[in-house]
C-alpha positions as CSV (number, residue, x, y, z in Angstrom):
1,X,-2.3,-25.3,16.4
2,X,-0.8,-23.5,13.5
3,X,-4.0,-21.2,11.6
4,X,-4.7,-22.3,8.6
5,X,-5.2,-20.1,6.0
6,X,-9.0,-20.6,6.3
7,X,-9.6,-18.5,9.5
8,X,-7.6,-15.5,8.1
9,X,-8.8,-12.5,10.6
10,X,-8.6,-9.2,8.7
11,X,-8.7,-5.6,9.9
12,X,-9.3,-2.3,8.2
13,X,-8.3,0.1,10.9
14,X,-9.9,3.0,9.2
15,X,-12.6,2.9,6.3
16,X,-10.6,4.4,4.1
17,X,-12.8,7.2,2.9
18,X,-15.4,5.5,2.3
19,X,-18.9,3.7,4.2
20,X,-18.4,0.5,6.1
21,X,-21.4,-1.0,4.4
22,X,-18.9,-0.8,0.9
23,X,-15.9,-2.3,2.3
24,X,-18.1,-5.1,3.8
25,X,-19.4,-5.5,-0.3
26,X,-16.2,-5.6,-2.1
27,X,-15.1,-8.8,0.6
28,X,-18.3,-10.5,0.2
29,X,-15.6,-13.1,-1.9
30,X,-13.5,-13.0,1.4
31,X,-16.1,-13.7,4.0
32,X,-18.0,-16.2,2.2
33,X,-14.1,-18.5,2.0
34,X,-14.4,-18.4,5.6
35,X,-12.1,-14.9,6.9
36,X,-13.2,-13.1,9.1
37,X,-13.5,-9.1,8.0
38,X,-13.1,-6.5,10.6
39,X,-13.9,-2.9,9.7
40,X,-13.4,-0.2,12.0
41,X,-15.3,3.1,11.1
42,X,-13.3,5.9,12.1
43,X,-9.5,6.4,11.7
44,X,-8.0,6.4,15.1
45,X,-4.2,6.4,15.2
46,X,-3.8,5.8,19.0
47,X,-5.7,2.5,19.0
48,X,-3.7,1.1,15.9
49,X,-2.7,-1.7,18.0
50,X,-5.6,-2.2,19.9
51,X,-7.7,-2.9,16.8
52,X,-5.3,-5.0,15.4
53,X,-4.9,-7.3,17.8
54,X,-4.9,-10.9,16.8
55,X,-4.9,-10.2,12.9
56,X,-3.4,-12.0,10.2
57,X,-3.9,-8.8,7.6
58,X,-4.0,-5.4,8.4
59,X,-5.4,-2.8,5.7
60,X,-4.7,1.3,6.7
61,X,-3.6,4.4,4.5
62,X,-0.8,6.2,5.8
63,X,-0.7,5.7,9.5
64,X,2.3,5.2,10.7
65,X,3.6,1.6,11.9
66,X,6.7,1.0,13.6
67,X,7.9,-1.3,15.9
68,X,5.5,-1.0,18.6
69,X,2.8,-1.9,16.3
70,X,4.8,-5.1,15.2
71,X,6.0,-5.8,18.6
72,X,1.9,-5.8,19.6
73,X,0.9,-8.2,16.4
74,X,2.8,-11.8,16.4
75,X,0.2,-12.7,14.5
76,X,1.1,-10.3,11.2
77,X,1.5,-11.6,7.9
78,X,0.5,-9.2,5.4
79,X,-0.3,-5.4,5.6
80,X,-2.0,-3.8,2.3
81,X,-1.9,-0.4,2.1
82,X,-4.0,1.8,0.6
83,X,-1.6,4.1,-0.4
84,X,1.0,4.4,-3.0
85,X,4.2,5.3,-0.7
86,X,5.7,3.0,2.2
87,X,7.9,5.4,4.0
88,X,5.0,5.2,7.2
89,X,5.4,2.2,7.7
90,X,9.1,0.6,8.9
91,X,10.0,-1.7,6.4
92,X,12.9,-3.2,8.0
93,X,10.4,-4.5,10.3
94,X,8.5,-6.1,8.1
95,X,11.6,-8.1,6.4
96,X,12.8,-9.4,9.9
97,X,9.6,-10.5,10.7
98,X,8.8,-11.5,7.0
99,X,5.7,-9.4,7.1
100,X,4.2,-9.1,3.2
101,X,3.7,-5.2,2.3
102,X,1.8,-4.5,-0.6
103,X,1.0,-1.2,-1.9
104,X,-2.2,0.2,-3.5
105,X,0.0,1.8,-6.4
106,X,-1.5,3.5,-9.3
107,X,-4.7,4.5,-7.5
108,X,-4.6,8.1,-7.3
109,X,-2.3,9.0,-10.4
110,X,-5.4,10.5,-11.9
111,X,-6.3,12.3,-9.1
112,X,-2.8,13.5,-8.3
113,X,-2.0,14.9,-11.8
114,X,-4.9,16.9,-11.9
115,X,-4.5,18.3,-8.2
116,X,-1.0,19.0,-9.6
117,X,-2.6,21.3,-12.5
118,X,-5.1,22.9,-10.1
119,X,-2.4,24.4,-7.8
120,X,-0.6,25.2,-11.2
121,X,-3.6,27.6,-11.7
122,X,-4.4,28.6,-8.5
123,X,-1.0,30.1,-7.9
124,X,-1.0,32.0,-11.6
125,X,-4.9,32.8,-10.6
126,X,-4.2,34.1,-7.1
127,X,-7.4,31.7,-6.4
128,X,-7.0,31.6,-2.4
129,X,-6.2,35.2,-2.4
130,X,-9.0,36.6,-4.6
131,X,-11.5,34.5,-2.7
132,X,-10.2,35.7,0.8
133,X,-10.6,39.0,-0.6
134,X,-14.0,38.4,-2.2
135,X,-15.3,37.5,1.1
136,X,-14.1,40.2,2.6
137,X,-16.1,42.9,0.6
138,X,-13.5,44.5,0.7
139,X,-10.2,45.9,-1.7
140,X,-10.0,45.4,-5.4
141,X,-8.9,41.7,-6.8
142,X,-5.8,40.8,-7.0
143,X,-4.7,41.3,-10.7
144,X,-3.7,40.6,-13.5
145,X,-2.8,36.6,-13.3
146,X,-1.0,34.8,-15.6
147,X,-1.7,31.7,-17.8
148,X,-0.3,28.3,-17.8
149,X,-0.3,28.1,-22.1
150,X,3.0,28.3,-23.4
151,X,5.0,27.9,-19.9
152,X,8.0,25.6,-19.5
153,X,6.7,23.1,-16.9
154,X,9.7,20.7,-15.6
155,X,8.6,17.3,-13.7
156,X,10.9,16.3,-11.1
157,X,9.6,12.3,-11.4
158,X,8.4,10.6,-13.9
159,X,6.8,7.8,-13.0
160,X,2.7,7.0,-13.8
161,X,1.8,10.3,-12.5
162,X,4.6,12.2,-13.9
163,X,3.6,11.2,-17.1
164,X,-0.2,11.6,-16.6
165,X,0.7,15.5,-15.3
166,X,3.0,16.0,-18.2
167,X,0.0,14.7,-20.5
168,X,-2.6,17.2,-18.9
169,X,0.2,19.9,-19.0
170,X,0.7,19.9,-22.6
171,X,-2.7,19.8,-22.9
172,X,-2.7,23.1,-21.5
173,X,-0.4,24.1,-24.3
174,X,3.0,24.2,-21.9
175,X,5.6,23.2,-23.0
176,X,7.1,19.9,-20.5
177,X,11.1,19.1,-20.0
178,X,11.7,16.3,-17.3
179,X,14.6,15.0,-15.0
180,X,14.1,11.3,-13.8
181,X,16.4,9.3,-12.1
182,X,16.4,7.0,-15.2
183,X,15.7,8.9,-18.6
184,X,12.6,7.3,-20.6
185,X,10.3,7.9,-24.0
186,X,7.5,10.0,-23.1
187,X,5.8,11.6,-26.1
188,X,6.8,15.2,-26.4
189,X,9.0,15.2,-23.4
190,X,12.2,16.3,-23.4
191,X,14.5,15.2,-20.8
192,X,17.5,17.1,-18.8
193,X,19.4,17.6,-16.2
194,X,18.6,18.7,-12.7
195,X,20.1,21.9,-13.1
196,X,18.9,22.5,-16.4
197,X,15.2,22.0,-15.4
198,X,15.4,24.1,-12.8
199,X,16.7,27.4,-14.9
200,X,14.4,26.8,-18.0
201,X,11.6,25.8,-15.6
202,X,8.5,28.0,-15.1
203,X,7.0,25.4,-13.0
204,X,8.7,22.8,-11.5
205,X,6.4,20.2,-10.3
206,X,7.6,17.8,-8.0
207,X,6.4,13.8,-8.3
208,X,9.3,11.8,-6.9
209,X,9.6,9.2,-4.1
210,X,11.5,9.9,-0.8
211,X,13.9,7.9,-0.2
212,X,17.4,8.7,1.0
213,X,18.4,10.1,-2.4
214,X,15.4,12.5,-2.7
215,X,15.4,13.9,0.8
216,X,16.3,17.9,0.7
217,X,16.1,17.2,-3.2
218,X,15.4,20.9,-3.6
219,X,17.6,23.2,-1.1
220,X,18.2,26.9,-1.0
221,X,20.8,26.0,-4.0
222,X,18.7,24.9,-6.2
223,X,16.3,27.6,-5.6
224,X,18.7,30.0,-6.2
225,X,19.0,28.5,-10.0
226,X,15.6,29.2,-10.8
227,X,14.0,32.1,-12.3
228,X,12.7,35.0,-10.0
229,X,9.0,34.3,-11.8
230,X,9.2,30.2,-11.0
231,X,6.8,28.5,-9.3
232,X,7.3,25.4,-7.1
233,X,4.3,22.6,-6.8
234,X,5.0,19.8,-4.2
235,X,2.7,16.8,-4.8
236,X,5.0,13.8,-4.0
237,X,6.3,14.1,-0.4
238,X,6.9,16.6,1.7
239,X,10.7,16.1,2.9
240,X,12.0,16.0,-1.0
241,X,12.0,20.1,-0.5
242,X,13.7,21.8,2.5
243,X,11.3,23.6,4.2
244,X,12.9,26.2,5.4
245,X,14.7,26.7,2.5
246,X,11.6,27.0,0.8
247,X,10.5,29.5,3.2
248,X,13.6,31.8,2.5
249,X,13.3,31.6,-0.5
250,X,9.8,32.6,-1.1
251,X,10.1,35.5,1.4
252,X,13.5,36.5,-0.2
253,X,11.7,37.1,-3.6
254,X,14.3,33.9,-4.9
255,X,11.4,32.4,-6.5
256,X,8.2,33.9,-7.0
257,X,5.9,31.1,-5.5
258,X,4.5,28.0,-4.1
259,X,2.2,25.7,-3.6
260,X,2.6,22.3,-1.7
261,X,0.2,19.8,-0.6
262,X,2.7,17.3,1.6
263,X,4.5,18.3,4.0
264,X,7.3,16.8,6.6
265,X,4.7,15.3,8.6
266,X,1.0,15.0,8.2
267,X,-1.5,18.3,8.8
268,X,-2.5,19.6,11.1
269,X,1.1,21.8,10.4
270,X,3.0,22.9,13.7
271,X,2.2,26.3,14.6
272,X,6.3,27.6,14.0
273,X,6.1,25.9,10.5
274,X,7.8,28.7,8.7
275,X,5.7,27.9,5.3
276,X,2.9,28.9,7.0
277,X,4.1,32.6,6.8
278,X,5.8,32.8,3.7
279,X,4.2,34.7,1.0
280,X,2.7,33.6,-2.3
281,X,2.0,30.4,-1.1
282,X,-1.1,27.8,-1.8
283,X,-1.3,25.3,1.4
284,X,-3.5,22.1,0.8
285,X,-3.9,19.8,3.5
286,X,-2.6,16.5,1.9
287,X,-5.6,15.6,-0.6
288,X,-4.4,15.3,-3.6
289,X,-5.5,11.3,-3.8
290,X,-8.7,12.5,-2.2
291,X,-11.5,11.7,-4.8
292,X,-14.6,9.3,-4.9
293,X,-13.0,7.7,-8.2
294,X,-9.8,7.3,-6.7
295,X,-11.2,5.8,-2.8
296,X,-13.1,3.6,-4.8
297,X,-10.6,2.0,-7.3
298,X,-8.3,1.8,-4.3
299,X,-10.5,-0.2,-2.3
300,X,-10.5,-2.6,-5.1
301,X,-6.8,-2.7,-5.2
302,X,-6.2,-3.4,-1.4
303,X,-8.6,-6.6,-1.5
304,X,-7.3,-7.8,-4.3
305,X,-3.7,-7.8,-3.0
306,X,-5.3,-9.3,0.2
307,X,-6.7,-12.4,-2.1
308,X,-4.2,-12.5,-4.1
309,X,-1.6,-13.3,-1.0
310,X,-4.2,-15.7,0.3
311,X,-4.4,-17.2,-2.5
């Protein structure tokens, strides 16, 4: 007998950041029409499929699902993630098997863009390296820093939080030039070309998608346009900047820092990852949508998009 849309089984594989007990709350409206809820409270990638066995919906972050997963779940008809990019998760899959994929966009652009201004500072501040040395009790500090005021910061992206980090950055008192794929109004914005933004650029930040357009965006080329004293911060995706280009570059002197959050692949980093000993650098280990705020309006995205498709 075809299920009817009254004995929905969904599954959070993970808890995404937050307690069980709070998931279970914001579906009280989904368990009391009858769905079962499933919510596992740990994040474990190697029982993905076990977990999701028998569900209709499927709720994760940025695990990645390929065919396997699909191949294990006949039962599939709508993944929301709780996450603003897809590229975990195989798409083309989904369309055979007309699998709905929703995303949890606009959740972390608030967190993101101020993550983006913290690294900002932390590389003009020398904040890891001052702290490191701090602890140490040992050596003088690392000085003097530089300030943000009155730099040219160029955002590669400008999407939601493009704008919100070109908002915060003027706040600052920088000044904020822009290449998008599409050129748009943003107030007190001024929009170029790549190459442009790269050579004016004090900071370039980076918030784009990947996609096969933006992969190896930045390469040792483009470095090579950009001022000695430039700084690169990576908040979008990881493979939108060559890593090993990056690498070069930084311990070349081509540019004079960088600091990235996302990498090609998730942290823990491979041992060999040449970023890892390149200098100047400010490594974060993928956290920039990692706030109580933005878990919690999240959370109240991804249910929504699951009643929403119910409904």
């Amino acid at each position: 007998m075809k299920q009817t849309l009254k004995t929905m089984k969904i599954v959070f594989l993970e808890p995404l950041g937050l307690t069980v007990e709070a998931i279970e709350k914001a579906c009280d409206n989904l368990k009391k029409q009858g769905h079962e809820v499933v919510v596992y409270p740990d994040r474990k990638p190697e029982l993905n499929i076990e977990r999701a066995a028998g569900a209709d919906v499927v709720l994760e972050s940025n695990m990645p699902l390929r065919k396997d997963f699909f191949d294990a779940c006949p039962n599939l008809k709508m993944l929301s993630i709780a996450f603003t990019g897809l590229d975990h998760i195989d798409m083309d899959e989904c369309k055979r098997r007309g699998i709905v994929v929703m995303n949890a966009a606009g959740y972390s652009t608030e967190a993101v863009a101020e993550e983006t201004i913290c690294m900002m500072i932390g590389l003009y501040r020398h904040v890891i390296e001052n702290d490191r040395i701090t602890r140490s009790c040992k050596g003088p500090s690392i000085a003097p820093g530089r300030e943000i005021a009155g730099k040219t910061v160029g955002i590669i992206g400008m999407g939601a939080i493009g704008q919100r980090t070109a908002a915060l950055a003027q706040a600052f008192g920088c000044k904020v030039i822009a290449w998008n794929r599409t050129p748009k109004q943003v107030s007190g914005v001024t929009f170029v070309d790549k190459e442009t933004l790269l050579k004016e650029s004090d900071i370039v930040a980076l918030h784009i998608a990947l996609n096969n357009d933006t992969r190896n965006f930045l390469t040792s080329k483009d470095f090579a346009l950009m001022k000695p004293s430039a700084v690169i911060v990576n908040a979008a995706r990881g493979p939108v900047v060559n890593t090993a280009d990056l690498a070069e570059a930084l311990k070349n002197g081509v540019i004079a820092g960088a600091a990235l959050d996302v990498y090609d692949g998730e942290p823990p980093l491979k041992e060999d990852n040449p970023i890892l000993t390149a200098p100047n650098t400010m490594l974060l280990p993928h956290i920039g949508f990692a706030t109580k705020e933005a878990f919690l309006l999240r959370l109240g995205i991804v249910v929504k998009n699951v009643e929403d498709f119910i409904s």
